[in-house]
N, C-alpha and C positions, 0 to 999 in steps of 0.2 A: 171411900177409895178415891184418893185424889189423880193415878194415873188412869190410864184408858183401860187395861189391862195388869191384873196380877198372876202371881205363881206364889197360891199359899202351901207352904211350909210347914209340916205338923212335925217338929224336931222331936216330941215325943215318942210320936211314932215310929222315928228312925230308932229311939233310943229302946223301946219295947222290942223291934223287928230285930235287933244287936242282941240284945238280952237274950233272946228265944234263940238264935239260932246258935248261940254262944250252949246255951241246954244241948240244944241239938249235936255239938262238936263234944259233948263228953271227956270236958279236960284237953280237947288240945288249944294249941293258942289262934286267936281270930285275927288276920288279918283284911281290913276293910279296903275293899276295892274303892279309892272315891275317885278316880279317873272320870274323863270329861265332865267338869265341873262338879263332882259326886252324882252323876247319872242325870245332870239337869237340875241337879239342888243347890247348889250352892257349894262350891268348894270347902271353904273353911267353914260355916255353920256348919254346915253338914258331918265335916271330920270330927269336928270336934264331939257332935251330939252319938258320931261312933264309938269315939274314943268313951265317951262316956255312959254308953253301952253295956261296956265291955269290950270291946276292940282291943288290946293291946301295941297294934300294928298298923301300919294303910300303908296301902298299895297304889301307883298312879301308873300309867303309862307311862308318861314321858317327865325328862329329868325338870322341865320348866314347871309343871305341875307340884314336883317335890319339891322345888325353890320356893314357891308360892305358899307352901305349908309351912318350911322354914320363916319365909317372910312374914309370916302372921304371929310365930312367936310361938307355934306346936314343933315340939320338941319329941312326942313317939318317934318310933324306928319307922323310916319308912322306905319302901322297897319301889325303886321307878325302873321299867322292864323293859322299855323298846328306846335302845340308845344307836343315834344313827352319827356316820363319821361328822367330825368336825363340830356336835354340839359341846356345850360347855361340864364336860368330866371334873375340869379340875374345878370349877365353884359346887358342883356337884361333892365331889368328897370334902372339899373343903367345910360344906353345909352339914356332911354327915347322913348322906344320901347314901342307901345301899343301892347296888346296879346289880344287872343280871347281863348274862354274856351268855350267847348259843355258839360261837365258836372262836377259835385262837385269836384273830386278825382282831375283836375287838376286845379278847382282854389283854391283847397285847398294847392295843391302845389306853386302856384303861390303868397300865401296869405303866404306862410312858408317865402320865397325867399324875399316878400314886407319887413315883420318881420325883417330879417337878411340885408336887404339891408338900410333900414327908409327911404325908396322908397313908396312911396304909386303907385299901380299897377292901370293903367287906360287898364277899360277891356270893350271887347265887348264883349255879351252874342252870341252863334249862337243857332238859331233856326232851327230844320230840319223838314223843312217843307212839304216834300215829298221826295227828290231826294236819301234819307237815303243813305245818304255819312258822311258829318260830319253834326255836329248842336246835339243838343239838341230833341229827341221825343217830340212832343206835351203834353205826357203822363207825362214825368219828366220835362217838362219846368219848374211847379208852385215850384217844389223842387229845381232846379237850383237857382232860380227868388230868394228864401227865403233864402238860403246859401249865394248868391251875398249878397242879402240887410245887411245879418248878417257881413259878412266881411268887409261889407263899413262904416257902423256902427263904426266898430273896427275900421278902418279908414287903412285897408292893403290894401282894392281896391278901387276903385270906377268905378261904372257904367256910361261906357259914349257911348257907342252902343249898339245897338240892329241889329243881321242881320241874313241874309239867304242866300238861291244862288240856282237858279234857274235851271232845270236840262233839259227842253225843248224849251226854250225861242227862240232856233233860228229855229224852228219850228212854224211858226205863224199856228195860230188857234188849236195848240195841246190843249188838254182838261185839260191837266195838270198843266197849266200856269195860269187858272181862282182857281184852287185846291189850288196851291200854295199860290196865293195873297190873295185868304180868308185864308188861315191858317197862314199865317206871320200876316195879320191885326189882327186873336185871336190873335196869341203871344201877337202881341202890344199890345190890351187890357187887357191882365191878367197881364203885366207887367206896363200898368196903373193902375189895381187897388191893384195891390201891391204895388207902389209907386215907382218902378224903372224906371218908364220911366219918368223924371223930362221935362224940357225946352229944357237942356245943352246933353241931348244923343239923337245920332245922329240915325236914323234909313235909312238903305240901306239893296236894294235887287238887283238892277238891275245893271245886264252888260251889256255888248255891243248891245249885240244882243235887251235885251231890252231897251233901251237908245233910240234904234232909232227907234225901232215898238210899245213899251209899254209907253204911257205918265203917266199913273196912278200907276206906280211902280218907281217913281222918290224921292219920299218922301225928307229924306233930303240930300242923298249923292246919286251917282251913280258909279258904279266901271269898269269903261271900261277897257279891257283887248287887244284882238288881236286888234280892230279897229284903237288905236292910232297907229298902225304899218304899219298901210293902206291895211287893208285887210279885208273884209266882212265879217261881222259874220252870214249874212245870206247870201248867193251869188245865188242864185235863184233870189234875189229882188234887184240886183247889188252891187255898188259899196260905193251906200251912197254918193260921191263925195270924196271919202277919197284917198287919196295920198302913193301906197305903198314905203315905205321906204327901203328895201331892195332888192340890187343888188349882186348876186354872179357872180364873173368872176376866169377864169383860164388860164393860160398860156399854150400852148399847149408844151410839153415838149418832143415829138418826131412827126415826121411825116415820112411816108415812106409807098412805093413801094409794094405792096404784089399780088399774082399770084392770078389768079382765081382757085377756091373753098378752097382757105386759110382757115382753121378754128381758132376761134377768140376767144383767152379768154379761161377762166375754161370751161372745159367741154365740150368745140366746140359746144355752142350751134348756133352761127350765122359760118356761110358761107359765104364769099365772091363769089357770082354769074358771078363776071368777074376779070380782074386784076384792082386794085383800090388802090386808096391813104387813109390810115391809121391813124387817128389822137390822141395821148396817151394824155389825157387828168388827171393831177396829181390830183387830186378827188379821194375819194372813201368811202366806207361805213364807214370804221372811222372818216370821214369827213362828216358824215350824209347820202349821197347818195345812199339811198336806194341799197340792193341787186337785187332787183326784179326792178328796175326804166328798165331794157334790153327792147328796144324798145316801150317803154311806153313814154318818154319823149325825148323832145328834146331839144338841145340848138344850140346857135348859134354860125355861124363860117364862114366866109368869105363871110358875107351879107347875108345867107343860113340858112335856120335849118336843125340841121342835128341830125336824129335819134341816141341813144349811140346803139352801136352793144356789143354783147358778155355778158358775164356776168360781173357785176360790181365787183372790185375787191378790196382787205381793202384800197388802196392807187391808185387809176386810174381806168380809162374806156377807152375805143376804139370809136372812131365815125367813119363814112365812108364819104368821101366827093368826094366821085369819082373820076375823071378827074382834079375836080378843085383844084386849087395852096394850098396848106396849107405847112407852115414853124414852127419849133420849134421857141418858143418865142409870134404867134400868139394869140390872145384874144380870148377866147370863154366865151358867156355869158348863163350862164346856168338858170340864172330867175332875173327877173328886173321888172320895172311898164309895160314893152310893148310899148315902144314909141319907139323903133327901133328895131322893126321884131322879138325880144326877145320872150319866153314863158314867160307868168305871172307865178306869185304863184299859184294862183288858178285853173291853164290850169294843172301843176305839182301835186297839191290835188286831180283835178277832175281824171287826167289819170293813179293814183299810189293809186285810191282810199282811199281815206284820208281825213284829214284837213291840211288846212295851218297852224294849229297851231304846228303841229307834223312834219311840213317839218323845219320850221326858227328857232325851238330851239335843234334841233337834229344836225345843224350845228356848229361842233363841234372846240375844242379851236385853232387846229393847221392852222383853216382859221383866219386870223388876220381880225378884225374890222377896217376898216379906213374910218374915220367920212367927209362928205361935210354938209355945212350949215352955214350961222351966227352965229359967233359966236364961232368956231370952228379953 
């Protein structure tokens, strides 16, 4: 390893976690969430090893992300869902980007940019079905529904989704999750009897999380997100059989000597209790790693786990390995699937109180991505 620090990559794994949960969707079609950077993987490896999956479709947040997929020469449908005034619509259609609109004002923008492009805009309606984040109120769907139908008409858009997004799902038996699937099914129905919901539009609600607990929110697409990364979206009920994909390691970049009650790091919060060996691990919260990860997490380091000591710093951390050998240049792996004595992802969520969705994309760009798997 010639940088300080990697983010190994098991594209297999994404392509196995795609596969399974593509079983799990029982014939409907998969669209891949790869939004910020595919969860921390790598954009374009990453889509691609969906696509290759079984993916049919990916999904991004934002319209710069679906540029970025176009600009790689990936060619799937892809759906980018949070458009704010003034970004770029019309290279967007031009790209062959589908968008989504929660209310008139931006598909009336979107309807200007169809106009000025002779793009016709293929859209998905969102519906907010409770989680009152994005989508469309129940209250003004029938107004959105009738704007759409009128612009399709014109022939600047055309309706070919319908969706929502669930806000408890990894929650089983929340009450919320029965709340929602009746109000996404009215949607559907006022949006049948206004004539938007044809053969050809696709309707999704479910991710991950309901992918593999909800069969009756499968409809015709499903949008899995963290799972294809190999990591539970409910972890109370395991693992699902999915395969986590990401490995962080580091080089240890100093080791040495220090006296007992040495104090460690900003602030001297840790103390060294005896004379002990030092390990400068080049990590640090610029790099994602938590400020507050100090004795909460561990990683490994000469067949050992070893607690980080001191407080974490913008570019390194301290570990303590006592007695035993540690040399600069040394491996430390600081989270992997667990198959050699390693922390998981989710040992790191459960003790830094979190998600593992907030640990993999917060690892940030100065750790290099370097891809294992077919293909590759």
């Amino acid at each position: 390893m010639a940088t300080p620090s990697q983010a190994r990559i098991d594209l297999d794994a994404i392509r196995h976690n795609v596969a399974l949960l593509k079983e799990h969707a029982a014939g409907a079609e998969l669209m891949g969430a790869v939004k910020a950077d595919a969860y921390g993987h790598g954009l374009v490896p990453a889509s691609r090893a969906v696509l290759e999956g079984g993916a049919s479709r990916l999904g991004t947040a934002y319209i710069r992300e679906g540029l970025a997929l176009r600009a790689a020469g990936i060619t799937a449908p892809v759906l980018s869902w949070i458009v704010t005034p003034g970004e770029p619509i019309d290279e967007a259609l031009e790209a062959d980007l589908e968008l989504s609109a929660p209310d008139a004002r931006l598909l009336d923008e979107i309807a200007a940019a169809a106009r000025r492009t002779g793009r016709t805009a293929r859209m998905h309606l969102e519906a907010d079905t409770g989680m009152s984040r994005g989508g469309s109120p129940l209250a003004a769907w029938p107004g959105l529904l009738s704007r759409a139908l009128e612009l399709q008409a014109e022939g600047a858009v055309e309706i070919v989704g319908l969706w929502s997004h669930f806000a408890c799902a990894d929650i089983p038996g929340h009450p919320s999750i029965d709340a929602q699937i009746d109000a996404f099914d009215q949607a559907l129905k006022l949006a049948e009897q206004a004539g938007a919901a044809g053969s050809h539009v696709i309707r999704h609600l479910a991710n991950s999380a309901a992918i593999v607990t909800l069969p009756r929110t499968r409809y015709d697409l499903v949008r899995p997100g963290i799972a294809m990364y190999g990591l539970s979206p409910i972890p109370e009920l395991g693992d699902f059989g999915l395969h986590q994909a990401m490995t962080l390691v580091a080089r240890i970049a100093l080791a040495k000597r220090v006296p007992e009650g040495s104090g460690v790091s900003y602030g001297h919060l840790h103390h060294c209790e005896r004379e002990t060996t030092l390990g400068l691990v080049p990590l640090g919260y610029a790099d994602g790693i938590v400020r507050h990860a100090s004795g909460k997490v561990e990683v490994l380091a000469g067949g050992k786990r070893r607690a980080i000591v001191g407080r974490v710093c913008m570019d390194q951390f301290m570990i303590d390995v006592g007695d035993d050998p540690l040399a600069a240049g040394d491996e430390v792996v600081l989270f992997g699937p667990g198959k050699t004595g390693e922390s998981t992802l989710q040992e790191w969520a459960d003790n830094l109180g979190t998600i593992t969705h907030e640990i993999v994309t917060r690892i940030g760009a100065r750790v290099p991505r370097v891809y294992k798997g077919s293909g590759t």
